[in-house]
Backbone as a ProteinNet text record, in pm:
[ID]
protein_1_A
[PRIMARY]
XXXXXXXXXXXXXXXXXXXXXXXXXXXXXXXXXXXXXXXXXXXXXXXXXXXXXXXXXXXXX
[TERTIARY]
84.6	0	89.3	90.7	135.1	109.4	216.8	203.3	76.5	34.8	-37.2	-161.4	-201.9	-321	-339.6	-181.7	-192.3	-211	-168.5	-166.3	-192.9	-339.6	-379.9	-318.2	-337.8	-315.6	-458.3	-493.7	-650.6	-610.7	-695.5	-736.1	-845.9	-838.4	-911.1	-919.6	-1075.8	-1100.9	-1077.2	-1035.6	-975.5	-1125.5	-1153.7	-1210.7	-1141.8	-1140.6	-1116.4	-1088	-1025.4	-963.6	-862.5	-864	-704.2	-641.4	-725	-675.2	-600.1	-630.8	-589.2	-682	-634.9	-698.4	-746.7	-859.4	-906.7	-962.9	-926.3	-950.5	-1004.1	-1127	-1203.9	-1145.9	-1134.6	-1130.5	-1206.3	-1321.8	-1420.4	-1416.3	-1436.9	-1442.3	-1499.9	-1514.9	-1644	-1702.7	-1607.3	-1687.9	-1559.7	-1442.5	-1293.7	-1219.9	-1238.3	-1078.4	-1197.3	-1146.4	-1224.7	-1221.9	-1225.8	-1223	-1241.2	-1253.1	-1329.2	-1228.2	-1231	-1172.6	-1316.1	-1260	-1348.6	-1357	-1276.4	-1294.4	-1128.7	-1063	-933	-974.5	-894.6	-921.9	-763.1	-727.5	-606.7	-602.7	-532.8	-521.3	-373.5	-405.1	-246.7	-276.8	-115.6	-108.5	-210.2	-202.3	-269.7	-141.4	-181.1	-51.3	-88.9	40.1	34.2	-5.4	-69.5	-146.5	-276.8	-335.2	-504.9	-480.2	-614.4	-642.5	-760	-695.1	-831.3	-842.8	-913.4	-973.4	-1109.9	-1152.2	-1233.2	-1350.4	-1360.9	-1510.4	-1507.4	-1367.5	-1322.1	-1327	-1387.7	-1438.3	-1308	-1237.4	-1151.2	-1055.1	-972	-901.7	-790.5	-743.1	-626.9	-530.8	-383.1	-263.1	-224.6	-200.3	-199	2.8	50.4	182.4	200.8
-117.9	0	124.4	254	340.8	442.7	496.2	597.5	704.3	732.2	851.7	740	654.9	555.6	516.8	524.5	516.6	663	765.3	864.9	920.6	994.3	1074.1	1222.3	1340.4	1424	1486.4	1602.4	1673.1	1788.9	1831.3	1959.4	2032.5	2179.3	2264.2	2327.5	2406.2	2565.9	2610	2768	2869.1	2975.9	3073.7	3181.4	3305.5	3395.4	3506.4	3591.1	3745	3884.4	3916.4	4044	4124.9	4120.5	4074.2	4110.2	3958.9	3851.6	3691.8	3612.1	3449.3	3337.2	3311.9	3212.9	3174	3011.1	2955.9	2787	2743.6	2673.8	2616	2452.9	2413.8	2237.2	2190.5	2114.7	2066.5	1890.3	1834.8	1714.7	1638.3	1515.5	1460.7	1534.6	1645.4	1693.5	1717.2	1782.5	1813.4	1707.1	1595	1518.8	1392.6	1261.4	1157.8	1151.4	1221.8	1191	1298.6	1241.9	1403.4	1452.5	1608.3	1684.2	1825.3	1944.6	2030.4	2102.6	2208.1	2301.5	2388.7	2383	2462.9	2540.2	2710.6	2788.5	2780.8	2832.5	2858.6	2984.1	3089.6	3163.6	3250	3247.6	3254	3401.4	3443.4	3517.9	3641.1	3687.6	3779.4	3934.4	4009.5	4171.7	4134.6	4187.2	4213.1	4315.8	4393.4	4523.4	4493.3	4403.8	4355.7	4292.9	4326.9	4287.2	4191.2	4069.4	3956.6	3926.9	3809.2	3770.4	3885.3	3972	4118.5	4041.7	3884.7	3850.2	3760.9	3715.8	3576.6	3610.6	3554.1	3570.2	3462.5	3402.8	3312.2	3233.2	3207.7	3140.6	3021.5	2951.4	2812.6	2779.1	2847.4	2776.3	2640.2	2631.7	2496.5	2496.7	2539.4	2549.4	2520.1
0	0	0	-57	-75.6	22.5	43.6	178.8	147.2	1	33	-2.8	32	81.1	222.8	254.8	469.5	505.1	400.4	515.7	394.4	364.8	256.4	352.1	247.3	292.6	203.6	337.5	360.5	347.5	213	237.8	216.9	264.5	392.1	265	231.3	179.7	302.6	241.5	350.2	257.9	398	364.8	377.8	295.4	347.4	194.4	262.9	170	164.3	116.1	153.9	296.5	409.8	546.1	547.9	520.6	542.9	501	533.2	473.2	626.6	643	757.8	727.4	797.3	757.9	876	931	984.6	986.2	1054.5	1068.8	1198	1140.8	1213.4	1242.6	1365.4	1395	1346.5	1265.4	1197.6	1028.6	1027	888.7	822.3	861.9	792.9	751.6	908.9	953.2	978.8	932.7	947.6	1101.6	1231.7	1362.3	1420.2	1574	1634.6	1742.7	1683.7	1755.6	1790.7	1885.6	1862.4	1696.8	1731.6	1642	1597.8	1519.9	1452.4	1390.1	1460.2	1307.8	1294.9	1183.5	1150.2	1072.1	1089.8	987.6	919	826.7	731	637.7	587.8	541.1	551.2	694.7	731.9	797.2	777.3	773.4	966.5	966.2	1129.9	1168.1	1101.2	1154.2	1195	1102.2	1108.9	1251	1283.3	1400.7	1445.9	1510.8	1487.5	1621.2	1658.3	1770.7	1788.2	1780.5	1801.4	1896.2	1893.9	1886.7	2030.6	2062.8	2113.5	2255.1	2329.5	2497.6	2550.2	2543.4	2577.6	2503.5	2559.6	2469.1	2551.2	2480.1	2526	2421.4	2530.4	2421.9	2427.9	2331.3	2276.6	2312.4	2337.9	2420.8	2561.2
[MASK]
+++++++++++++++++++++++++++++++++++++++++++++++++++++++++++++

């Protein structure tokens, strides 16, 4: 069996604009298994300013 049959590799639509990309990964609907919820977001200017909405948060560090 071929490695990319043991270990496909997944990918994510990203949403977003000029400010960045924003990618959602959901448990059961993204990734064949359950996790909560990943955002990830890329190629975003370090001026924009995100979280605006987020009551809490947990590093993953």
């Amino acid at each position: 069996m071929a490695l990319g049959e043991r270990c496909p590799v997944l990918k994510f639509e990203d949403l977003g604009d000029e400010r960045g990309k924003l990618v959602v990964i959901e448990g059961g609907q993204s990734v064949p298994f359950e996790i909560n919820r990943v955002f990830y977001i890329y190629k975003s200017d370090k001026t924009v300013v995100r979280g605006g909405t987020q009551t809490g948060y947990r590093s993953l560090s």
